[in-house]
Backbone bond lengths (Angstrom), bond angles and torsions (degrees), N, CA, C in turn:
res aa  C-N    CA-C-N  psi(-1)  N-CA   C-N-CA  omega(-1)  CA-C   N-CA-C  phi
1 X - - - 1.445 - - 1.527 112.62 -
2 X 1.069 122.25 -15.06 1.201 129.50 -167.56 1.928 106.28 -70.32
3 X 1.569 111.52 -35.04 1.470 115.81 174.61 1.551 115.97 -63.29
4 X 1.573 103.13 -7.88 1.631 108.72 177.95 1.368 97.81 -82.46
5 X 1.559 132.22 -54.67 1.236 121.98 -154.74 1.641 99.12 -74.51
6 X 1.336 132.42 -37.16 1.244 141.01 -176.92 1.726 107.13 -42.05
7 X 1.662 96.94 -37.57 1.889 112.91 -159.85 2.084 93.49 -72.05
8 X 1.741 106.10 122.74 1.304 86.18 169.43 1.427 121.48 -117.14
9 X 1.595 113.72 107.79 1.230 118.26 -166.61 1.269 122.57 -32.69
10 X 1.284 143.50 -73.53 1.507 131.69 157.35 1.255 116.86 21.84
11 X 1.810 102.01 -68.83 1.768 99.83 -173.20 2.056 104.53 -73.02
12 X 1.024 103.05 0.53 1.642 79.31 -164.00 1.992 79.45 -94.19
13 X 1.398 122.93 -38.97 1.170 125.99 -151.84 1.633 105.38 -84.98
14 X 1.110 95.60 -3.41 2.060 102.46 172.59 1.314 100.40 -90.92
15 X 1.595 125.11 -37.25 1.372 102.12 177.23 1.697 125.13 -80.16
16 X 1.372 115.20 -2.98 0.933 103.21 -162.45 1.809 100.98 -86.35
17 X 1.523 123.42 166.18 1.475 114.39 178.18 1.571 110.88 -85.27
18 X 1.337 129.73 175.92 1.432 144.25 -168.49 2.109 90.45 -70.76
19 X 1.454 99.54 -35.86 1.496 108.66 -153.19 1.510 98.14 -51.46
20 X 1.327 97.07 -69.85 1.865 131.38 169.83 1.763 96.04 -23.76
21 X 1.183 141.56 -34.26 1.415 139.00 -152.85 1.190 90.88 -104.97
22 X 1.952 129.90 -30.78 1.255 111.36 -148.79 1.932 92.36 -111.04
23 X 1.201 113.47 -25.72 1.636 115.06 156.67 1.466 110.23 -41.93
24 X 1.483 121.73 -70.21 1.189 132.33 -178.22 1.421 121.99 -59.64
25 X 1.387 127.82 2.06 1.252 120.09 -173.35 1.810 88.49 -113.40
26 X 1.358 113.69 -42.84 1.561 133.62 167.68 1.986 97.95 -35.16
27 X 1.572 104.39 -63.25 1.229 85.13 -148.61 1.982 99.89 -84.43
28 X 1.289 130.13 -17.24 1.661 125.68 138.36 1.067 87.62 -21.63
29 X 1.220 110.81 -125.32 1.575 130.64 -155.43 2.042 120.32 -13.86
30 X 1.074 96.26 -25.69 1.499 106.18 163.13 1.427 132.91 -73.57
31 X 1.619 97.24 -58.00 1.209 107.00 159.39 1.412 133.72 -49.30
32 X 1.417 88.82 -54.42 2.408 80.65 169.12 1.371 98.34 -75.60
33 X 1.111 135.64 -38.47 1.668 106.96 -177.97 1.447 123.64 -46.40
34 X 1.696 119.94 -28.90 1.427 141.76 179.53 1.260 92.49 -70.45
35 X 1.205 132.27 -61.17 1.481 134.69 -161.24 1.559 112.32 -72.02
36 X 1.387 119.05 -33.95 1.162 141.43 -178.62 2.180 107.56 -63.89
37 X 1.282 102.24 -50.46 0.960 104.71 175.59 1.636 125.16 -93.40
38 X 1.330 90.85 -18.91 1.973 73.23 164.02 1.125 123.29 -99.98
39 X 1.546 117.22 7.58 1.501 118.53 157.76 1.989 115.91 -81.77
40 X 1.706 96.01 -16.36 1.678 85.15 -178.13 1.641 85.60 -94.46
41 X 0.939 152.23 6.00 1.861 151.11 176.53 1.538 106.77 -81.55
42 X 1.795 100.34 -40.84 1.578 106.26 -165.91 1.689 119.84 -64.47
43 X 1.028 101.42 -19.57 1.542 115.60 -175.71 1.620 103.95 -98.23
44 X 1.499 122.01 -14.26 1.473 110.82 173.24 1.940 91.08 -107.75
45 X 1.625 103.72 -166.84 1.026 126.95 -163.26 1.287 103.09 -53.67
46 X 1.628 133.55 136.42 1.567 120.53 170.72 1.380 106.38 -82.47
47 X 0.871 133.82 7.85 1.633 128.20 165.63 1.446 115.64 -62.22
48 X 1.393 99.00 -39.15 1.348 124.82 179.28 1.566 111.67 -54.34
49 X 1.283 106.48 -67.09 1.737 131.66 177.22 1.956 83.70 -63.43
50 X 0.739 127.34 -75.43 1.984 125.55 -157.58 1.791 83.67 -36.40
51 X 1.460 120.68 -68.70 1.422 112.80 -177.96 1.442 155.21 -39.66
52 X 1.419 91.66 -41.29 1.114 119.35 139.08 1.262 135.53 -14.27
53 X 1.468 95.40 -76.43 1.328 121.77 -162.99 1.576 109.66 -69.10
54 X 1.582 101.14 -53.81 1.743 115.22 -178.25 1.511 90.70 -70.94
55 X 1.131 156.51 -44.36 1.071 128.03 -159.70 2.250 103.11 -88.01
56 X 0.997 121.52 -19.12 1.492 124.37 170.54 1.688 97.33 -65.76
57 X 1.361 134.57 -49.21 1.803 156.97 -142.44 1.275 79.04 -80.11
58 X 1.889 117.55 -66.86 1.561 134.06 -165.59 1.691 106.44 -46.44
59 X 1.159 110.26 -46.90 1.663 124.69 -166.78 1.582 96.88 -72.34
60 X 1.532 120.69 -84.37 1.680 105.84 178.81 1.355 103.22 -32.00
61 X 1.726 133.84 -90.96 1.176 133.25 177.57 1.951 112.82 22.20
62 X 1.546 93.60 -106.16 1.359 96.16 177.69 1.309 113.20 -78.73
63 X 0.766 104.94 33.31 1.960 111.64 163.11 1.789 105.12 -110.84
64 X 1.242 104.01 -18.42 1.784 100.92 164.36 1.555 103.72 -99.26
65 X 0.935 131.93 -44.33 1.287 106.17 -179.41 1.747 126.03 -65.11
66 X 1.417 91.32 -21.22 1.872 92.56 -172.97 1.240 98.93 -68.04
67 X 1.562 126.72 -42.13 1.574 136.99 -168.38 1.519 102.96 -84.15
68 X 1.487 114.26 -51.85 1.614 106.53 177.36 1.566 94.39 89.70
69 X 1.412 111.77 51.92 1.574 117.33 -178.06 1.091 114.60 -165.96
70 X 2.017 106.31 58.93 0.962 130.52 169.51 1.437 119.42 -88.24
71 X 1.475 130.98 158.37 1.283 116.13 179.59 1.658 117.15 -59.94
72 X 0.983 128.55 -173.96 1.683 138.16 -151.85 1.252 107.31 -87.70
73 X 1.749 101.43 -45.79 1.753 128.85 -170.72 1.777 94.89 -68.81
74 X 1.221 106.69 -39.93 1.665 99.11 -161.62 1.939 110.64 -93.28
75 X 1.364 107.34 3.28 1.384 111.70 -178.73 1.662 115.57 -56.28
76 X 1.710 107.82 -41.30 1.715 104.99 170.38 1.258 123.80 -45.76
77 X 1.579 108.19 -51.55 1.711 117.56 164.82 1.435 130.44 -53.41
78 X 1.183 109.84 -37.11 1.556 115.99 -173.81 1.596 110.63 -104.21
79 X 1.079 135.63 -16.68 1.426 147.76 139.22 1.682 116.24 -4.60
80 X 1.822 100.88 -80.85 1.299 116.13 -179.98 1.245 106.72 -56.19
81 X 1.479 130.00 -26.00 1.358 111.14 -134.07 1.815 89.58 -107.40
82 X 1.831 115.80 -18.25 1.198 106.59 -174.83 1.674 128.75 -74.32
83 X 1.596 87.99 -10.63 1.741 84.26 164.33 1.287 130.03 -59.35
84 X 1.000 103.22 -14.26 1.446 101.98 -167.29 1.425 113.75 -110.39
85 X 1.767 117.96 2.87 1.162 122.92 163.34 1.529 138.50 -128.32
86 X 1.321 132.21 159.82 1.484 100.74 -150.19 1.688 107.88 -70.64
87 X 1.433 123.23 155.82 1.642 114.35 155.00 1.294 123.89 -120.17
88 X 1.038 124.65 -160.97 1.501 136.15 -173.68 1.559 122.16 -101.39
89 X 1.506 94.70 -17.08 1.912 101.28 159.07 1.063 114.39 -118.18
90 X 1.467 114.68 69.77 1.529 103.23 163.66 1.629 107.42 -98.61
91 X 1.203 93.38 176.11 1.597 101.15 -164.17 1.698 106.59 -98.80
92 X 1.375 121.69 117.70 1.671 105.62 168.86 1.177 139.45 -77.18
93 X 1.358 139.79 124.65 1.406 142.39 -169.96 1.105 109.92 -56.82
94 X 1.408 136.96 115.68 1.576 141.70 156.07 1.603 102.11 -29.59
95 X 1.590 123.58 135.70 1.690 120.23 -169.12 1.746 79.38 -155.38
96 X 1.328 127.42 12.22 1.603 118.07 176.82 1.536 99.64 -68.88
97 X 1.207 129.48 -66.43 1.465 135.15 -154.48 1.480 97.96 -88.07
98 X 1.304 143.22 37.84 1.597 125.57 -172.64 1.763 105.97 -59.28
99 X 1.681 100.40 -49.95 1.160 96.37 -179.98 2.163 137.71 -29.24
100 X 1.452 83.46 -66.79 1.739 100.50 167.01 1.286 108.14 -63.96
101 X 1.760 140.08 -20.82 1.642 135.95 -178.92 1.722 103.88 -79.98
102 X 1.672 125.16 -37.20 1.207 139.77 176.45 1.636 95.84 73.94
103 X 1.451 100.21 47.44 1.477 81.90 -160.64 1.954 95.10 -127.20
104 X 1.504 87.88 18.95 1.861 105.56 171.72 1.172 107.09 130.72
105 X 0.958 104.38 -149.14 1.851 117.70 -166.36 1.605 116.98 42.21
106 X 1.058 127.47 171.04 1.469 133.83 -141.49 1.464 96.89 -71.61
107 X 0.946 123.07 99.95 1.740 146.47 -167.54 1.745 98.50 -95.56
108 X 1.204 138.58 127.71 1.714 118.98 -174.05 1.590 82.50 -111.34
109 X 1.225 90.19 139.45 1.367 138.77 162.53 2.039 103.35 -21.67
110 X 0.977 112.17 125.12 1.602 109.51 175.55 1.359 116.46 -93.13
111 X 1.391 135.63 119.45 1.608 121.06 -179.48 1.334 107.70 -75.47
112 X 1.635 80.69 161.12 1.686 89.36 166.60 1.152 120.97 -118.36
């Protein structure tokens, strides 16, 4: 223990950025709010807390696939599953020229 008292915070806490302090105070404050509330859930109905939970799980969930900024480990799992839901890079179909493609859009009428 003695390499702790030797260590003088200052130097470790000057290098770090303002950002680094304000993530870390963000993700505290999250954490007891999590902790905070499933101890006031635990004493009511767990249906309550089960709901909760899947609907907080539900929200990240498709909140990684729409963004595609899921962790690294979980990409095999969430991979298959984004075809089938909408995301945030999809690609748009060129619809300028439909006319010359004949392939829809407001086509006029040919006389006879």
């Amino acid at each position: 223990m003695n390499w702790i008292a030797a260590l003088e915070m200052s130097k470790v806490t000057e290098k770090l950025p303002p950002d680094f302090w304000m993530k870390t105070g963000m993700f505290l404050l999250i954490v007891i709010a999590i902790v905070l509330a499933i101890r006031f859930y635990q004493n009511s109905n767990k249906i309550f807390l089960s709901l909760g939970i899947a609907v907080v799980m539900g929200v990240v969930f498709f909140n990684w696939i729409y963004n595609r900024n899921e962790p690294e480990f979980l990409t095999p799992m969430i991979e298959p599953l984004a075809g089938f839901f909408p995301s945030k890079g999809y690609e748009k179909k060129d619809v300028s020229d439909l006319d010359k493609q004949k392939k829809g859009g407001n086509v006029k009428p040919q006389k006879k």
